[in-house]
Each structure stands twice: as C-alpha cells, then as structure tokens.
RODO-2510 file (C-alpha; in nm, 4 decimals, decimal comma):
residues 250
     n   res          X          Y          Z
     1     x     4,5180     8,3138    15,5339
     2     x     4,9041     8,2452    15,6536
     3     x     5,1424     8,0962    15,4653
     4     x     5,5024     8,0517    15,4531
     5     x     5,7041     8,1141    15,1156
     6     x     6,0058     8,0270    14,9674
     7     x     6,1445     8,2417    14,6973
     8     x     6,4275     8,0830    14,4309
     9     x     6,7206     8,2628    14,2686
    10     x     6,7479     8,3765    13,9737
    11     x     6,9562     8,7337    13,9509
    12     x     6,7546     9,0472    13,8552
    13     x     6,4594     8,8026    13,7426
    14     x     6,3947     8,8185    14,1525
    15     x     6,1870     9,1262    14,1007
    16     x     5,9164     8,8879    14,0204
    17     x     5,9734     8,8002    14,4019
    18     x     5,8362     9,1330    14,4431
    19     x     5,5301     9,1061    14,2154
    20     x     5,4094     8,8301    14,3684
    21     x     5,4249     8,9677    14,6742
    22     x     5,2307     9,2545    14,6369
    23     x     4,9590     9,0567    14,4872
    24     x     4,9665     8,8404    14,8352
    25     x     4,9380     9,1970    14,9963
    26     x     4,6312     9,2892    14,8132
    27     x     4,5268     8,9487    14,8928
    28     x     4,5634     9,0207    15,2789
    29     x     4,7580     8,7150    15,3052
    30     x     5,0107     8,6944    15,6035
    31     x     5,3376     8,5474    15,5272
    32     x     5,4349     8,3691    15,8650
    33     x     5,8410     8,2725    15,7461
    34     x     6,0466     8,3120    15,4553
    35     x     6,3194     8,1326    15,3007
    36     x     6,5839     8,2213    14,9779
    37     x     6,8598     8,1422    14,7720
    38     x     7,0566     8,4052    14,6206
    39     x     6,9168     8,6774    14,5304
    40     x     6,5472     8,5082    14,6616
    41     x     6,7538     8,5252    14,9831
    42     x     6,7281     8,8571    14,9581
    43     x     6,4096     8,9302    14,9113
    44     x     6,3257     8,6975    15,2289
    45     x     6,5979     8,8894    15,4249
    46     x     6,3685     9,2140    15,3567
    47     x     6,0196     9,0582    15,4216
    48     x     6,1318     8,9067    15,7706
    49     x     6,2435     9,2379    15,8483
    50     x     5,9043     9,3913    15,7577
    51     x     5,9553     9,4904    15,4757
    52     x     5,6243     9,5703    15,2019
    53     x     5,6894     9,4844    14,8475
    54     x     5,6978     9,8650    14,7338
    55     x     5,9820     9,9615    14,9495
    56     x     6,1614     9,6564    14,8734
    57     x     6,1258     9,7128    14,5022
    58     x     6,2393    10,1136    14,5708
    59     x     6,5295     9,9051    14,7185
    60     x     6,5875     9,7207    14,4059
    61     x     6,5663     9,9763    14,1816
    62     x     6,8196    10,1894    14,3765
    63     x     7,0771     9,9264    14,3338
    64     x     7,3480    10,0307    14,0531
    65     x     7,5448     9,8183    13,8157
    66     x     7,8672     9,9233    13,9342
    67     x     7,7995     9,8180    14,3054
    68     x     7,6830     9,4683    14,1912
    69     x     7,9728     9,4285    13,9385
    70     x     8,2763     9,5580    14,1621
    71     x     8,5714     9,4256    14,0832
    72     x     8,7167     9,1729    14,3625
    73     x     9,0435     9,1762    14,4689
    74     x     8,9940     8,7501    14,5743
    75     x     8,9218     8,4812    14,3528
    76     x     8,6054     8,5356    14,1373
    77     x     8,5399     8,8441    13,8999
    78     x     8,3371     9,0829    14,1067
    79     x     8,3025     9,1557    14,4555
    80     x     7,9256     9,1770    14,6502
    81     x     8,1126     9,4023    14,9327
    82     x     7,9259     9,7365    14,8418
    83     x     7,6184     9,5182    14,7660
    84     x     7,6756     9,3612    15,1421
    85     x     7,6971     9,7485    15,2531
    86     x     7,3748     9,8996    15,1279
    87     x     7,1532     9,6063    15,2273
    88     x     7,3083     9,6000    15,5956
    89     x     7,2168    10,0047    15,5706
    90     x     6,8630     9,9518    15,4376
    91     x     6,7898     9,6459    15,6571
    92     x     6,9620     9,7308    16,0034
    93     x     6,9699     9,3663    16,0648
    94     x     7,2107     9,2022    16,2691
    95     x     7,0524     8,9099    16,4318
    96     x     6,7961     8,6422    16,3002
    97     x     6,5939     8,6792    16,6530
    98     x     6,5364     9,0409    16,5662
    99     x     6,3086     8,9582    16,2342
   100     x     5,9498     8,9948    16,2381
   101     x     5,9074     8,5910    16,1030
   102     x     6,1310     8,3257    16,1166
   103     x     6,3792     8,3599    15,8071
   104     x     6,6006     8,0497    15,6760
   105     x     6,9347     8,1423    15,4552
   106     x     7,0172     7,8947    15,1825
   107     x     7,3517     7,8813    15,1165
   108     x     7,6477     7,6356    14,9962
   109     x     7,9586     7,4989    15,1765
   110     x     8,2358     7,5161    14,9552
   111     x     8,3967     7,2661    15,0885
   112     x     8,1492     7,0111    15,0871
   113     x     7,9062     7,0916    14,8641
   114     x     7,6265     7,0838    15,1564
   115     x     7,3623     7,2858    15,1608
   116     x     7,2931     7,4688    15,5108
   117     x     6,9488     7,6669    15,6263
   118     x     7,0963     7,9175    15,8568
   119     x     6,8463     8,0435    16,1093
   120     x     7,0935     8,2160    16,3350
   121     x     7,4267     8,4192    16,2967
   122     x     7,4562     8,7286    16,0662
   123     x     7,1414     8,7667    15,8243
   124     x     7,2731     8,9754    15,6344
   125     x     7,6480     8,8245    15,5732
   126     x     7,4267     8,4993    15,5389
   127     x     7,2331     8,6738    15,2347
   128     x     7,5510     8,7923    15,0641
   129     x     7,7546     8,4230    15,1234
   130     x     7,3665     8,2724    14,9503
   131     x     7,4009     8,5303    14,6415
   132     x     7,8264     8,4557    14,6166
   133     x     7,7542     8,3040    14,2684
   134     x     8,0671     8,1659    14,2089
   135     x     8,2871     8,2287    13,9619
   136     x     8,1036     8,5381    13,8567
   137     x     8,1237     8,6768    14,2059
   138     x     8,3795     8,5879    14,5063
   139     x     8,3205     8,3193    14,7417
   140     x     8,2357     8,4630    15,1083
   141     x     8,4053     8,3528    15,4093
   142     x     8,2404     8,3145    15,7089
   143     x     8,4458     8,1915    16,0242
   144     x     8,7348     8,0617    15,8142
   145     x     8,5171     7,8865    15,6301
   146     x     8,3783     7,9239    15,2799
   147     x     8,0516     7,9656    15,1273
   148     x     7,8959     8,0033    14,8042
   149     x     7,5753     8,0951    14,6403
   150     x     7,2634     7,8592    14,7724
   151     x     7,1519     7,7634    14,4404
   152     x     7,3927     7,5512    14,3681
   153     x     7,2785     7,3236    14,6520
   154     x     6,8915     7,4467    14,6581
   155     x     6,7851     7,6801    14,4445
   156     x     6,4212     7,6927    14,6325
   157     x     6,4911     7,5926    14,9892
   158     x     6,1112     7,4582    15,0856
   159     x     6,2922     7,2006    15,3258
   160     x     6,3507     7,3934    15,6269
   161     x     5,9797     7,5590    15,5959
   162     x     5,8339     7,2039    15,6032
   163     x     5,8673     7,2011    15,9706
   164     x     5,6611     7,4769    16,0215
   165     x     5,2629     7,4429    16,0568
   166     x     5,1566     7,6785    15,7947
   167     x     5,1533     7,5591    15,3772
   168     x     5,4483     7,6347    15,1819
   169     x     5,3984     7,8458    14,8759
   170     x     5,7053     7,8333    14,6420
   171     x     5,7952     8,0765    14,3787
   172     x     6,0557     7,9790    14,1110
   173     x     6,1923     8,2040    13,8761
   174     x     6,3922     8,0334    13,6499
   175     x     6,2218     7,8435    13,4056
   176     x     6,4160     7,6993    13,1171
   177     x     6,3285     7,7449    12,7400
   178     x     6,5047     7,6427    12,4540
   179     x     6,7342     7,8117    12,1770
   180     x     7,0888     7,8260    12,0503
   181     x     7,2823     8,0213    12,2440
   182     x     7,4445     8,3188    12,0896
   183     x     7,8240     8,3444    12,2760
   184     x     8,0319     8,2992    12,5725
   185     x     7,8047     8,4906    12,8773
   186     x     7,4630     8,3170    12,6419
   187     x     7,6245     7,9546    12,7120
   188     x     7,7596     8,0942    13,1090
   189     x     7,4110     8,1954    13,1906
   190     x     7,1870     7,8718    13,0559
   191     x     7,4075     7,6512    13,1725
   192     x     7,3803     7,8124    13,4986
   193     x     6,9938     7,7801    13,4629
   194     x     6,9969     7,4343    13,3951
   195     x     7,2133     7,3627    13,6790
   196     x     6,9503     7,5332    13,9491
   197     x     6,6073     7,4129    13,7402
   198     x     6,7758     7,0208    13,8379
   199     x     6,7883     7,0994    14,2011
   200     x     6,4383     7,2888    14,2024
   201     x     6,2193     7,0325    14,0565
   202     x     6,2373     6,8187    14,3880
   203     x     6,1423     7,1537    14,5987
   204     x     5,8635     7,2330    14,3944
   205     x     5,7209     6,8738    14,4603
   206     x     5,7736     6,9275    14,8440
   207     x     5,5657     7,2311    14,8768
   208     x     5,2020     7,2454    14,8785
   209     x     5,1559     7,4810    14,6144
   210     x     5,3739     7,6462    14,3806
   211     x     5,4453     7,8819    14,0461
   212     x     5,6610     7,9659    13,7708
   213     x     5,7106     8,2697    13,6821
   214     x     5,7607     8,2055    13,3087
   215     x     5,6972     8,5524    13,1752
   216     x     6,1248     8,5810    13,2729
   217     x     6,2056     8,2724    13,0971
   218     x     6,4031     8,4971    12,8030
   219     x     6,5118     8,7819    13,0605
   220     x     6,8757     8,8095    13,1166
   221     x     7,0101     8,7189    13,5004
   222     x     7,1543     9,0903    13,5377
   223     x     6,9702     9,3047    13,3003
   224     x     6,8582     9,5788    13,5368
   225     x     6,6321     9,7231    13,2052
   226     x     6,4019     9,3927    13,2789
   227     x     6,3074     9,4619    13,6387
   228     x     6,0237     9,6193    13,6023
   229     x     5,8725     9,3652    13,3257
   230     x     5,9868     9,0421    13,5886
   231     x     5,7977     9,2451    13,8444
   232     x     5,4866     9,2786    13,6327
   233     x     5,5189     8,8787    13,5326
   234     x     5,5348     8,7555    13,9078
   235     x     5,1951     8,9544    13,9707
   236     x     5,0201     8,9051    13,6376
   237     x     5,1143     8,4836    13,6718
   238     x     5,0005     8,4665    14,0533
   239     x     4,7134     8,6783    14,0091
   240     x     4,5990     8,4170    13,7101
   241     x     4,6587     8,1463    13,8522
   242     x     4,5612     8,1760    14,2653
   243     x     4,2170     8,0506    14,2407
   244     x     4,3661     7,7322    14,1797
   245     x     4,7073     7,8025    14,4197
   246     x     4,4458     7,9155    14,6862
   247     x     4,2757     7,5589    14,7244
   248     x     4,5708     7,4389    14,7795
   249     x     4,7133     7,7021    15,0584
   250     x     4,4395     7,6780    15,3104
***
C-alpha cells in the first residue's frame, strides 16, 4: 500500500508523529509524500529525507531544552537558531529536489495571514519559519519577508497532497479536552490549541482517512518528560484503529 500523510503540529506531542509511523513501517506501508506544520513539519522534513521512525525519534530525544528555548535577540521570547542548526546537521538538506518523496512546508505569511505549501527553496529554513510559533518563538525571515508558524494558517496541510494520486492519511495531534485552566502558560497553551483544532477540522474532512491521537490530549506542548508516552499513544491509537483506517486507504 502507498499513501501520502500529513502530520499536524502540536510541540513535543509530535512524537506521536513518530509512533504512528513506525506502526506504518511494520505495516510495510510506503509513504509516497509528506506534508507538516510546525513541528509536524518536521517530522515530514525527516521522512522525505529517508528518514525511519527510530532514528528520527533518536533525533528527538537528542534535542535539549536549552536549544529549543534560546533566548532571541528579535521580537519573540526564544530563538529556533540552534534548533535550525542541528536539524540542517542531522538532515544535510538543502534543496526540496534532493528528498526521497515530494515534501510540502506549511507555513504563515506574516504579513498576510496566507498560508503557503512550499515545495521548493530551503527545506530546512522552510521547517524552522513553519515551527516560528509566534510570540513564544521569533518570527523567521525569509527574503525580506516574514513568516510564522504554519498552524496558524493550517495546522494539517492535506491541501497540497490532494493533488497527488495516492490517499491522504492525516494525523492530528491536538485534540481539545476540557478543564479550568490553572495560570498564565495553562490559558497561553489552550488557547493556542483551540486556535489550530478550528483550522484542522476542515483538513481532516479533506483527507480520506484520518486519526486523533487523543492519548496527548492532557500532555503539555513542550514537556520533553511526555515524549516517550505521545510516542506510545500515536502507535497504540493507529494500531487500534487501522482495520477501519485501512478500508479507507486503498
């Protein structure tokens, strides 16, 4: 079976991402193109350059706090610079023609609030501009021009996939629960996750089969103690439900 997959945002919750995609592995389902917000962005970066789930997650798990929460010397609190430098290292990608399967980069104009599927340029200045949640991190420029983290345009970028031949699976990891919330960064975060479960809902209805990994609903955006628990959700949830995903794939 080939399919083509699009993988939301969602912060450190993306190591679901990486659960499901083992499963697909063990599955021996090819992935034929990839798309991403954020930090799904990524994860797609890695998988169309070849990537396997386990060294992708050896990737995640090398990242440290203090490289994702670097202080920025521009507007916004924290700078994805060193970020920007270890996944250019890891990667080695410069071009999109050099990837294994066509990629598309979801990421935000800051001017005017479009959203753009990049297919061509810089992959990997693409990823960080599609992870630059603003105001949390800083906004990246690309040719004098601005750009901000996909999700705030389309947090599961299915669109540009469409006009491929093979089904779309998409993977969302951001499902909203209730509760009170219990400060400032509790009240940051869910209105955050309200803001990209609005623009997913259409997504999910344009692909042909989707899930949601809601084993991360109550897992924090950036708690790097939950990644291997999201991981363990994204392949316990698609391995229970892709009988029925299956039917709908092929």
């Amino acid at each position: 079976m080939k399919i083509a997959v699009s993988f939301s945002g969602g912060g450190l919750r993306a190591a679901a991402h990486i659960g499901v995609l083992k499963f697909l592995e063990e599955q021996e389902v090819e992935i034929s193109a990839v798309s991403g917000s954020s930090a799904g962005a990524m994860v797609a970066l890695m998988v169309a350059c070849g990537f396997g789930s386990d060294e992708i997650y050896d990737f995640l798990k090398e990242i440290e706090k203090k490289e994702l929460f670097k202080l920025s010397s521009e507007p916004g609190l924290f700078s994805l610079k060193t970020l920007e430098k270890k996944l250019r290292s890891f990667t080695g990608a410069v071009y999109y023609e050099e990837m294994k399967i066509p990629l598309y980069t979801c990421m935000t104009d800051l001017n005017s609030g479009e959203s753009l599927y990049l297919n061509s340029g810089d992959p990997v200045a693409n990823t960080i501009a599609s992870s630059s949640l603003t105001p949390i991190f800083e906004a990246k420029e690309l040719g004098g021009r601005y750009y901000v983290d996909g999700g705030f345009s389309d947090n599961l970028p299915v669109k540009p996939l469409k006009t491929l031949s093979e089904k779309v699976l998409a993977v969302d990891v951001n499902p909203l629960i209730g509760g009170k919330p219990k400060g400032f960064k509790s009240l940051l975060i869910r209105s955050i996750l309200i803001m990209l479960h609005a623009n997913v809902r259409p997504s999910l209805r344009l692909a042909d089969a989707s899930v949601t990994v809601r084993g991360v609903s109550r897992m924090h955006l950036f708690n790097f103690k939950e990644i291997d628990a999201a991981y363990e959700a994204g392949y316990r949830e698609l391995e229970a439900q892709w009988s029925d995903l299956k039917q709908k794939l092929v």
